[in-house]
C-alpha positions, 0 to 999 in steps of 0.5 A: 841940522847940519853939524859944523866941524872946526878945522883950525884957525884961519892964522894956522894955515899959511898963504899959499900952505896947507896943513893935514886936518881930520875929519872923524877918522878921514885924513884930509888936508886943507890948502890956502891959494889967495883968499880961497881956502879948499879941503880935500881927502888926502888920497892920491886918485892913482893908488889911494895912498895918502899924498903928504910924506911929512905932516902939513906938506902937500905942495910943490916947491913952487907952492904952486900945486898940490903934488903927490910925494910918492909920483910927483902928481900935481892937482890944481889947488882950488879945484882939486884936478890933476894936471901931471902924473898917472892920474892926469885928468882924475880929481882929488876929492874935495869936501865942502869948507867955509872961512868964517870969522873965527875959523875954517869950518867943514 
C-alpha cells in the first residue's frame, strides 16, 4: 500500500508558478506549466544547494523556467533538465505527482 501525501490545493499554485512544499523533512518545489503540474527536489545538481532565495520563487522572470537564484541555471519546467548554466545537461530530481480533484498529491 503506497501512501498519498497532500501537497496543496490545485488554486494554491499559480499558472504558470511554483510554490516550496515538504515532503517528510526534503525541501521540494512543485511548479505549474499549462495543465501539467511537476514536483522536484529543490536541489541545485551544480552544488546541492537549494534553488529559491524566497519562499515559492523558483522561475525566470519570464516564468518560462525554473532558474537557480544562486547561478542563473535554467531547467525546463516539466522535465526537470538543465538547458543553461554549469550544470547544463544534469536534471533536477523529479519525484512522481498527481492532479486529483481535490489536490496535488505525491
Amino acid at each position: 500500500m503506497t501512501t498519498r501525501i497532500k501537497l496543496c490545493n490545485l488554486d494554491e499554485l499559480p499558472e504558470p508558478g511554483s510554490k516550496s512544499v515538504t515532503l517528510g523533512e526534503q525541501a521540494c518545489f512543485l511548479v505549474r506549466h499549462g495543465k501539467g503540474v511537476a514536483l522536484y527536489q529543490n536541489r541545485c545538481p551544480h552544488l546541492g544547494i537549494e534553488l529559491n532565495w524566497q519562499e515559492d520563487v523558483f522561475l525566470d522572470h519570464e516564468e518560462m523556467f525554473i532558474q537557480c537564484a544562486t547561478h542563473g541555471a535554467l531547467f525546463i519546467m516539466e522535465t526537470g533538465e538543465c538547458v543553461a548554466g554549469p550544470c547544463l545537461g544534469e536534471a533536477l530530481t523529479s519525484i512522481p505527482c498527481t492532479i486529483e480533484e481535490d489536490g496535488i498529491y505525491a
